[in-house]
C-alpha positions in Angstrom: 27.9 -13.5 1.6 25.2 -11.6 -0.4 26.9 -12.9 -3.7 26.9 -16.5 -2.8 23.1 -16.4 -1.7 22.1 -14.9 -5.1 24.0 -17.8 -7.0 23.8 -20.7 -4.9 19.9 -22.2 -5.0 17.9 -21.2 -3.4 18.3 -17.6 -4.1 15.9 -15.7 -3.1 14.6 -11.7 -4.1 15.5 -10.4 -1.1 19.1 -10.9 -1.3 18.9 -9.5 -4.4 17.8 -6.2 -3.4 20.1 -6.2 -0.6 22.9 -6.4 -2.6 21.6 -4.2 -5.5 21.6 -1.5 -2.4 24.8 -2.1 -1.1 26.4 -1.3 -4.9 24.4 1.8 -5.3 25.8 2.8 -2.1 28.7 1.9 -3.0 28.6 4.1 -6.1 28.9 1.0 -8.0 25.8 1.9 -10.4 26.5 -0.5 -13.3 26.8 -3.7 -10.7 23.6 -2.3 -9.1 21.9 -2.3 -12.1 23.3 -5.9 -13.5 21.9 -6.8 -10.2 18.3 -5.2 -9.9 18.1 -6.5 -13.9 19.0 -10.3 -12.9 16.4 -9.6 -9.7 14.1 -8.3 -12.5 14.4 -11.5 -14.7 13.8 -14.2 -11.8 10.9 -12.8 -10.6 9.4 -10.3 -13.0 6.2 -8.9 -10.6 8.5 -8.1 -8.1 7.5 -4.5 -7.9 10.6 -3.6 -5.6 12.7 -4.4 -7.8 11.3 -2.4 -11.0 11.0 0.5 -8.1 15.0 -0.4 -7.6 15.6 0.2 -11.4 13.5 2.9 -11.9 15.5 5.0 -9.0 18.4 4.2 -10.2 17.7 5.6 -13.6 16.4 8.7 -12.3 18.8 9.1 -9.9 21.7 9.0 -12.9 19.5 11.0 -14.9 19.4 14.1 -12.8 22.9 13.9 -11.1 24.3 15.4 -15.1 
């Protein structure tokens, strides 16, 4: 359901994030990512969603 809203117009930010969330807690980093970057390109001053990114980074960063 989360897919479809982020592909059929109009999509929105928040479902985005949502699903970019679900992924990570999924474990599913790389589809998070794809995710929070597609977030990142369709609304750019969405501060969430740089936050999103940055976490994620950090969060891979430090688990080595």
């Amino acid at each position: 359901m989360l897919r479809e809203l982020i592909q059929d117009p109009p999509d929105c930010s928040e479902a985005h994030a949502r699903l970019g969330t679900l992924l990570k807690d999924q474990q599913r980093f790389d589809d998070s990512m794809i995710v929070y970057e597609d977030e990142l390109r369709h609304w750019p001053w969405d501060q969430r969603a740089v936050d999103s990114c940055l976490g994620l980074v950090t969060e891979q960063m430090t688990s080595f």
